[in-house]
C-alpha positions as CSV (number, residue, x, y, z in Angstrom):
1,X,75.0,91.5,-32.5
2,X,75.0,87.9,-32.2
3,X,73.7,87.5,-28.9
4,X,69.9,88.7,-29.1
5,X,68.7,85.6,-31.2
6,X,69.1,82.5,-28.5
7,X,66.8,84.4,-25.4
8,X,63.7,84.1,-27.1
9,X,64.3,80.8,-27.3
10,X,63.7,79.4,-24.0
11,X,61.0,81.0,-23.6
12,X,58.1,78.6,-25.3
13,X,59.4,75.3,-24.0
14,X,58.8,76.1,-20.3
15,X,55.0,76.4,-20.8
16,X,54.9,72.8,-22.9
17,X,56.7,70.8,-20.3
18,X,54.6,71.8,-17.3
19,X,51.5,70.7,-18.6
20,X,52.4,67.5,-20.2
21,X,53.9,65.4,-17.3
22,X,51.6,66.1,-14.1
23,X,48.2,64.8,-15.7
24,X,49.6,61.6,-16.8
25,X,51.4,60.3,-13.7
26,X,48.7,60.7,-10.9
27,X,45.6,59.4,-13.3
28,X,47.5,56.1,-13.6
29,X,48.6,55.5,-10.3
30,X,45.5,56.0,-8.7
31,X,43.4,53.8,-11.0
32,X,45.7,50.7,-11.3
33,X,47.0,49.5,-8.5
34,X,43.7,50.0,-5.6
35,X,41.5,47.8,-8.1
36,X,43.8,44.5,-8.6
37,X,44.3,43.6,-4.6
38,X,40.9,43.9,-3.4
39,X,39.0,42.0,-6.6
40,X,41.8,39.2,-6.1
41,X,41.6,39.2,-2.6
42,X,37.7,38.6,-2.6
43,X,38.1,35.7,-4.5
44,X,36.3,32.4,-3.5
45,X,39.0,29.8,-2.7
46,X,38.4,28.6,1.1
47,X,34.6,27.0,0.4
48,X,36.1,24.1,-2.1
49,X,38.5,22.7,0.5
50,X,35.7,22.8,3.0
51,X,33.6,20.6,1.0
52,X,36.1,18.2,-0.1
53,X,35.8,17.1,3.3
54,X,32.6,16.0,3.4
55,X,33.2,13.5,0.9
56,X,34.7,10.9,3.5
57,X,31.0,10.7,5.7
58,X,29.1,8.9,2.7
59,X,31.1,5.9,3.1
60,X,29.9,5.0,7.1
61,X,26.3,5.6,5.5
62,X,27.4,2.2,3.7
63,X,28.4,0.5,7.0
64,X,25.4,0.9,8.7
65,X,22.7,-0.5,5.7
66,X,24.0,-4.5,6.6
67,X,22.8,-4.2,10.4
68,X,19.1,-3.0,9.5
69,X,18.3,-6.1,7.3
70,X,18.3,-8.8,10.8
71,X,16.1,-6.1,12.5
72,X,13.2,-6.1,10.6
73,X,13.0,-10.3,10.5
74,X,13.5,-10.6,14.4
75,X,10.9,-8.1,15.5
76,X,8.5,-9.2,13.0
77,X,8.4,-12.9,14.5
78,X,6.6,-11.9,17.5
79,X,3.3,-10.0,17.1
80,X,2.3,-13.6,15.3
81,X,1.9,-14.9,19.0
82,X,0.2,-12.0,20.6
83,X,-2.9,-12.4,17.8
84,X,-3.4,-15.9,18.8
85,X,-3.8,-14.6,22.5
86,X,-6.8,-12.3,21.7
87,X,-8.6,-14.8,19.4
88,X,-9.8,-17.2,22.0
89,X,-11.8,-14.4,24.7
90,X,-14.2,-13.5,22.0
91,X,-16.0,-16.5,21.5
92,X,-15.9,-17.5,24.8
93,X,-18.6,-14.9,26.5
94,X,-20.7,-15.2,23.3
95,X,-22.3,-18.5,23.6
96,X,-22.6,-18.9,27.9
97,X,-25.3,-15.8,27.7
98,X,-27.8,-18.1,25.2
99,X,-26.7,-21.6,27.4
100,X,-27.4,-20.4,30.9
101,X,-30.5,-18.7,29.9
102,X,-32.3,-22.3,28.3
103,X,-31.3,-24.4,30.6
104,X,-32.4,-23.7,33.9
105,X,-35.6,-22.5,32.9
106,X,-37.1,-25.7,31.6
107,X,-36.0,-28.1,33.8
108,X,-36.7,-26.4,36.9
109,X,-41.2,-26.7,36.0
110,X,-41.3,-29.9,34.9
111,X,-39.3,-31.9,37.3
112,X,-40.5,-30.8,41.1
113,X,-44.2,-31.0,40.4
114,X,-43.6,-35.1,39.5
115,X,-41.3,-35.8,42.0
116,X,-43.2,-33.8,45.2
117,X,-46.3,-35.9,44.1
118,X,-44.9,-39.0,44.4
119,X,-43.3,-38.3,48.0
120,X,-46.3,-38.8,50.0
121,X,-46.8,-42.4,49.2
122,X,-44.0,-43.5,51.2
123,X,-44.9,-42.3,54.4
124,X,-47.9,-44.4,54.5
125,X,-45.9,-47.1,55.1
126,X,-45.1,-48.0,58.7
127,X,-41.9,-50.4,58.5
128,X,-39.6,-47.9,57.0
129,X,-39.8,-45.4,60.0
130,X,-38.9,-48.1,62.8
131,X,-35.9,-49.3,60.7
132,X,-34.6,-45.4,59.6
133,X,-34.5,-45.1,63.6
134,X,-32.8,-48.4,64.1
135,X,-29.8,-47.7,61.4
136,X,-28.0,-44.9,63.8
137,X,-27.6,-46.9,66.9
C-alpha cells in the first residue's frame, strides 16, 4: 500500500528539464564567438608602420637647399654682357640714312659748274702742250 505514492512523481520533472537546457546553449554560442575575430581582425594596424617610414626622406630635402644658393649668383653674372652686345646696332643704322642723304647732294651742283668753266683757259696756252709731250720720253 505503500508503493503507489512515488510513480506520480517522476512524472512532472521530465517536461521541465527538456525545455530549459536546449534554448540557452545554442543562442550563446552562435552570437559570441563569430563577432569577436572578424571585428578584431579588421582592425587598422599595418598603415602606421608604413608611414613611420616616410619620416627619414624629409631630411635629404635639407641636403639639397645648400647647392641651390651658388646657382642663382653664377648664372645671373652673364646675361649683364649679352645687353651690352645689342645696345650698339641700334644707333648705328639710325643716323647714316639722314648723313648720306645731305651730303652728296649739295656738293655735287655747286662744285663742277666752277671748276669746268675755268678749264678752258689753259688750253689756250701753247708751251704747256710741247712740254706734257716732252715729260714721257
Amino acid at each position: 500500500v505503500y508503493k503507489s505514492p512515488p510513480p506520480p512523481s517522476p512524472s512532472p520533472p521530465p517536461p521541465y528539464i527538456y525545455k530549459s537546457p536546449p534554448p540557452p546553449p545554442p543562442t550563446y554560442i552562435y552570437k559570441s564567438p563569430p563577432p569577436p575575430p572578424p571585428t578584431y581582425i579588421y582592425k587598422s594596424l599595418p598603415p602606421p608602420p608604413t608611414y613611420y617610414y616616410k619620416s627619414p626622406p624629409p631630411p635629404t630635402y635639407i641636403y639639397k637647399s645648400p647647392p641651390p644658393p651658388p646657382s642663382p649668383y653664377i648664372y645671373k653674372s652673364p646675361p649683364p654682357p649679352v645687353y651690352y652686345y645689342k645696345s650698339p646696332p641700334p644707333p648705328s643704322p639710325s643716323p647714316p640714312p639722314p648723313y648720306y642723304y645731305k651730303s652728296p647732294p649739295p656738293p655735287s651742283p655747286s662744285p663742277p659748274p666752277p671748276y669746268y668753266y675755268k678749264s678752258p683757259p689753259p688750253p689756250s696756252h701753247s708751251p704747256p702742250p710741247p712740254y706734257y709731250y716732252k715729260s714721257p720720253p
